[in-house]
Steps between C-alpha positions, in 0.01 A plus 500: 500500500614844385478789793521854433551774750247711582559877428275720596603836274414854710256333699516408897443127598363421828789337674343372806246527748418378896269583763409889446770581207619493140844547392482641163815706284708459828244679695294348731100623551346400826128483470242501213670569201477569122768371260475615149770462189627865556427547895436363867409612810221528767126438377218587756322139496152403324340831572780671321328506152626807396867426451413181327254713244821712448631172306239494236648538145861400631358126672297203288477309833555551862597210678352540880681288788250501785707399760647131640146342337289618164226660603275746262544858473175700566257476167512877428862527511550196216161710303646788504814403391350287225352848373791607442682210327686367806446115545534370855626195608506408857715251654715480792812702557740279416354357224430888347894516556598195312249564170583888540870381421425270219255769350757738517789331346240471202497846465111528615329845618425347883484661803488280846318641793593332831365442841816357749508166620401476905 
């Protein structure tokens, strides 16, 4: 089997995560946070909408890690975002961490908003 390393251009992968942080560009986030391509930093948790409108036109989907378990974001947070052409996919944290990666390295317009673990 032929491996090839994964690069990941301009863009900032998440490096790694554990109970109430990220680490992502060197930098670590405590807390809910939102990783995009071009930026990361705090994010103000499921009643935050605003900041994750701000992504529409720059996102196609925005990967949502609720936390240690998936749960489902509120219903008017994933219809609003719908409206304006952000998908939503919930999962847990570190799964949103692991796909946000692989999405990334494929050059995909993805955004991951994340709850901390514990």
């Amino acid at each position: 089997m032929r491996l090839t390393e994964i690069t990941y251009a301009e863009a900032m992968p998440i490096e790694s995560y554990g109970p109430g942080f990220f680490r992502v560009g060197g930098h670590l986030l405590r807390g809910a946070s939102l990783i995009t391509p071009w930026d990361a930093g705090g994010w103000g948790g499921v009643d935050d909408l605003d900041t994750l409108l701000s992504l529409a036109g720059r996102i196609d989907v925005l990967l949502m890690g609720m936390g240690k378990e998936i749960s489902w974001p509120p219903a008017s947070l994933r219809q609003r975002l719908d409206e304006v052409g952000i998908g939503v996919e919930p999962m847990s944290s570190p799964a949103a961490c692991r796909t946000y990666n692989v999405l990334l390295s494929e050059g995909r317009r993805i955004s991951a908003a994340l709850l901390p673990l514990g």
